[in-house]
N, C-alpha and C positions, 0 to 999 in steps of 0.2 A: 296539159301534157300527160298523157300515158303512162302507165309504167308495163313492162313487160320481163316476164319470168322468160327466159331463152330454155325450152325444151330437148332442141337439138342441135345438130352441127349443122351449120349454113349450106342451103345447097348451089352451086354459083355456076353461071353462065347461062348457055341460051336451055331453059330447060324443055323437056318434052313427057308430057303424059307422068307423068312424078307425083305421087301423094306425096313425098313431104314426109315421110317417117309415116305415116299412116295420121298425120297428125290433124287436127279439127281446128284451129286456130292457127293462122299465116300470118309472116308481116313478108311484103313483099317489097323491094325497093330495088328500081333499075338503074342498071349501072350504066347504059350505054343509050343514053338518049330515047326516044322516042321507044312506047312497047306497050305490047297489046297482051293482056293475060287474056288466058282462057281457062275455064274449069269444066272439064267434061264430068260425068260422072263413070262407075266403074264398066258400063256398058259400052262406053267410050262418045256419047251423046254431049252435044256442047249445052252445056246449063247455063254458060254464061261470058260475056266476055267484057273485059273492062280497059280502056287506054289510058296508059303513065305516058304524061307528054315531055318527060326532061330528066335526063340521066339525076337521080336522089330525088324524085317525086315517089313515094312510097302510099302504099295501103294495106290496111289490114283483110284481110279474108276467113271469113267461118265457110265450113265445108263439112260432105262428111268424110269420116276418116280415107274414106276408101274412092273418094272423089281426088282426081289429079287436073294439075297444074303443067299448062304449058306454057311458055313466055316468046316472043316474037324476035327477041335479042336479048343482049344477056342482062342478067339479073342477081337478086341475092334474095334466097326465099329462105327464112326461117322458125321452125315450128316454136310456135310462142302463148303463152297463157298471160292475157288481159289485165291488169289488176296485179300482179305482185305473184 
């Protein structure tokens, strides 16, 4: 088990193109079933994309600051530091 320092305020629902506070460390966990993250970077280029198959299926994400975060339904993304 993890532990997680919460950096910031939770960002919730369907997001789009969002760094997240600017932030470099994500926990990301969907609230609405099935959902497809995406991280573009600040050019707006897809870097990557990952599927949560079941509403509280969550994952961590490192990124860079200035990389954002889209989600295909809603979600609850919060900037968070690893470790304590």
């Amino acid at each position: 088990m993890s532990i997680y320092k919460v950096l910031g305020s939770a960002v919730t629902g369907t997001i789009s193109d969002n760094n997240i506070g600017s932030a470099s460390t994500i926990r990301v966990v969907a609230t609405a079933g099935t959902n497809t993250i995406t991280v573009k970077n600040s050019g707006g280029s897809t870097i990557g994309t990952i599927y949560l198959h079941a509403a509280g299926d969550s994952i961590d994400i490192r990124k860079d600051q200035t990389d954002t975060i889209s989600t295909s339904a809603a979600a609850n993304v919060t900037s968070v530091r690893i470790g304590g």
